[in-house]
N, C-alpha and C positions, 0 to 999 in steps of 0.2 A: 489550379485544378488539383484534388487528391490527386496523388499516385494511383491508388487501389481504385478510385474513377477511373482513368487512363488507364488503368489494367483492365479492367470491362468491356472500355469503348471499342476494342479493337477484336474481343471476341464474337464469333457467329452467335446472333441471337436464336434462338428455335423457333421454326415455322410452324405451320398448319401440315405443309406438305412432307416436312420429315418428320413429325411427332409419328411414334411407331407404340403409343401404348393407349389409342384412341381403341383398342379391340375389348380393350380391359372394362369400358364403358360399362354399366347399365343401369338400363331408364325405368327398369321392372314392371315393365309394361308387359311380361308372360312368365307365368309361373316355371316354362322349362327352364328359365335363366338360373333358378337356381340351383341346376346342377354344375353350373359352370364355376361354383363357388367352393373354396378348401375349406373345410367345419374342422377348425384347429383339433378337436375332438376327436374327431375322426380319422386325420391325418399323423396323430400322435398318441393312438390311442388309449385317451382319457375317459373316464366317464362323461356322459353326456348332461351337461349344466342347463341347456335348452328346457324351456318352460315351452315354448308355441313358437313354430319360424312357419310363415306363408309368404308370398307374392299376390299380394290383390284379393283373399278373401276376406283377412278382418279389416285392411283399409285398401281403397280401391287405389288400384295402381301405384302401390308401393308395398314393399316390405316390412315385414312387422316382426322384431324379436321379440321374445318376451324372456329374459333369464329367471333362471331357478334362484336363489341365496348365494350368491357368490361374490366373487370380487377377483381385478389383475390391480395386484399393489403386492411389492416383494416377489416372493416366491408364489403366489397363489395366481391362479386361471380362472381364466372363468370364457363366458359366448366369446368368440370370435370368427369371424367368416373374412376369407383372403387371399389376394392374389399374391403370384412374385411378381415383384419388380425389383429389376440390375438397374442401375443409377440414379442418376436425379429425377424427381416428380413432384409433379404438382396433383394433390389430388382434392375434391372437393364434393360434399355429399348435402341437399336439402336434407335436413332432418327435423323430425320434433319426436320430445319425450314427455310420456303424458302417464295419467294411472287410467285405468278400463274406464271410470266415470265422472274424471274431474282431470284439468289442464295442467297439474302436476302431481308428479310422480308421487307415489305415497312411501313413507318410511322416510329411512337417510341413505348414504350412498348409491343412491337408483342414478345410473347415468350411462348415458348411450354415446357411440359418433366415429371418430376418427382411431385409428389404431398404425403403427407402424412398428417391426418389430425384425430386432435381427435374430434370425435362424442360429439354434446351435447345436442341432444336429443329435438333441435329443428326447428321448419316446419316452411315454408311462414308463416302460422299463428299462430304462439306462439312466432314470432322471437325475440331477444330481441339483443339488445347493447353489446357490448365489452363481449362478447364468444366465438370468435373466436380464436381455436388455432391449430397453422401446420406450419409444414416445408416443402419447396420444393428445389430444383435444377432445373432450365429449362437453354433453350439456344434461341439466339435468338437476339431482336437490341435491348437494352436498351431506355436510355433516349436523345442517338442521335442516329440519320438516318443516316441507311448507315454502321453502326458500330457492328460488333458482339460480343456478351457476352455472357458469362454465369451471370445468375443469380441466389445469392441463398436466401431465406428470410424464415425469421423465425419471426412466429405472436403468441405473449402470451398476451389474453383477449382482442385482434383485434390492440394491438399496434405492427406494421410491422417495424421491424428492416433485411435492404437488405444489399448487396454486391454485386455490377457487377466488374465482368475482363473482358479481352479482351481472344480470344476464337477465333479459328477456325472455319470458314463454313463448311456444307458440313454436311456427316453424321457424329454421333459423338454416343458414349456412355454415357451416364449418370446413375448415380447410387446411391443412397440412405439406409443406414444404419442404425438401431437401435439395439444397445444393451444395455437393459436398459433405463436409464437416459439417455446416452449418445448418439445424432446421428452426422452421419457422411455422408457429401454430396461430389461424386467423378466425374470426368471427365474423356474423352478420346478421340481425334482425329478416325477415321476411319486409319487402318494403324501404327499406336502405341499401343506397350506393357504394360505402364508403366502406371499406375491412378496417376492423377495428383488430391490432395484434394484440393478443392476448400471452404471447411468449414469446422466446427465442433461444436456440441453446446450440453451442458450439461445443463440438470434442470430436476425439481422434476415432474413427470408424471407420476402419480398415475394410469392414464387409459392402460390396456393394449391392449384396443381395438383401433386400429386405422382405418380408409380408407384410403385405398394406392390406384395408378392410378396413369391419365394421365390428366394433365393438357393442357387451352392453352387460351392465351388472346391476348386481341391488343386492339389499340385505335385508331379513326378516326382524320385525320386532320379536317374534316368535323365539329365536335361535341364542339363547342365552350366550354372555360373553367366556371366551375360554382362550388358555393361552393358543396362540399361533402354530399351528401342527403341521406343514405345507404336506409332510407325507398322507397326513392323514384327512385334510380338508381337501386336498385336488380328488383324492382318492375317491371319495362320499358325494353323494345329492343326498340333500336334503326336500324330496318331493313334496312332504307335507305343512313348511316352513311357506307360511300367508307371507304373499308377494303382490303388490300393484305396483307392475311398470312395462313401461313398452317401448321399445324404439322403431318409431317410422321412420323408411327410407324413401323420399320421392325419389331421387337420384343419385348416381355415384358414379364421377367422371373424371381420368387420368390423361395425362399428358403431360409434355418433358418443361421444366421451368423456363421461362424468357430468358430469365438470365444463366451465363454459363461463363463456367469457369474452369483455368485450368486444372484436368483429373489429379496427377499429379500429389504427391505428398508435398512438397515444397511450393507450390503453387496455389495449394488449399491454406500453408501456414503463415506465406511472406504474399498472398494477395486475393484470397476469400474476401470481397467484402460486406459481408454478412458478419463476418467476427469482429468487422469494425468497432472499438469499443463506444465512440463518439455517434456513432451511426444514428440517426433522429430515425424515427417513423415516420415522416414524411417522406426520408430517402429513403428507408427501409421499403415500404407501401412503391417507391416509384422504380426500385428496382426491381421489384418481385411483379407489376403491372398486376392489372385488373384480373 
């Protein structure tokens, strides 16, 4: 048997009865729910990027973004709506990304879904350069039109390293992991059993605080290309920049991962094994469970 197996077996797996971040749920079954939510915007006071946010008017019984021209790649912001969460989670949201009149998004970068992000403690007016750091998973049309992907990127000190695949329309799962050091980004079809892992990424992350949510961005054909401005792009909407995209949310539901591992710095580096390098998807998949 691995070691880094036998270092597992002997930890508490997490129950039903102590998971303590089932409050954080919501099924957006009523529109007051969405004051229970952080608008990064509002919370860090940036201009407002939000095209249309409802609970159940424009689709029933779920959530519907819509962003302005924006993008989170590097230094630049864009929608995000969030809770805190201190340690490990599992979190997971039904989604689909569509345009007003047709089952995909229209443009390129139109992409909605998972976000997690570590806090750094600064505002529209204290901002500063290369602090940005998070991972997400969304779905959604990459960098051609017409085409569906999943995306997954991961930003350490605002340098964005992505991945897009090809990916089903329609509704879909996505899901998001941390334990420890180690996250893990998951998919799934509407209709399928199985998570398909679409990432996985290990480093040192000292914070155990993060902002979990709901992402969602797009870009205008409209918005001719210009060099990269972050002071000057986060600062600006562009209101009148033709945009088709939406993210619907049926759900969005937390709780602490199955698996656990010691907190610990030496415990994350000599027996995570999520950072296993040999680690299959089949054991990845049977350690993270259903």
């Amino acid at each position: 048997m691995p070691a880094w197996l036998l270092f597992t077996l002997f930890l508490p797996a997490a129950t039903a009865a102590a998971d303590d971040l089932a409050h954080l749920n919501d099924e957006f079954a009523a529109r007051a729910t969405l004051g229970d939510w952080n608008l990064f915007h509002q919370r860090f006071g940036w201009p407002d990027k939000i095209k249309h946010l409802d609970i159940g008017a424009t689709t029933d019984g779920a959530l519907n973004l819509q962003p302005h021209h924006s993008a989170w790649v590097r230094d630049l912001n864009a929608p995000f709506l969030f809770r805190e969460v201190s340690g490990d989670f599992d979190v997971r949201a039904r989604v689909r990304v569509r345009g007003a009149e047709r089952a995909i998004a229209g443009g390129t970068w139109s992409l909605g879904g998972l976000f997690a992000r570590v806090p750094n403690g600064l505002t529209a007016e204290t901002w500063q350069p290369r602090r940005e750091n998070w991972h997400f998973i969304t779905t959604g049309v990459g960098h051609v039109a017409g085409e569906q992907m999943t995306e997954t990127k991961a930003t350490l000190n605002s340098y964005s390293s992505l991945k897009l695949r090809p990916f089903p329309s329609g509704w879909v799962e996505l899901r998001l992991v941390r334990v420890g050091m180690a996250l893990v980004a998951l998919a799934r079809p509407d209709g399928e059993s199985a998570w398909r892992v679409r990432d996985r990424w290990y480093r040192m992350e000292n914070s155990r605080q993060m902002q979990v949510g709901l992402v969602a961005y797009t870009t205008s054909d409209e918005v001719a290309p210009a060099p990269e401005d972050p002071q000057r792009i986060n600062r600006s909407v562009d209101t009148q920049a033709a945009t088709d995209m939406m993210l619907e949310v049926d759900w969005i539901r937390f709780r602490r991962p199955a698996l656990q591992v010691s907190g610990d710095w030496y415990g994350q580096v000599s027996g995570n094994p999520l950072a296993e390098v040999n680690l299959s998807e089949r054991e990845l998949l049977g350690l993270l469970g259903d």
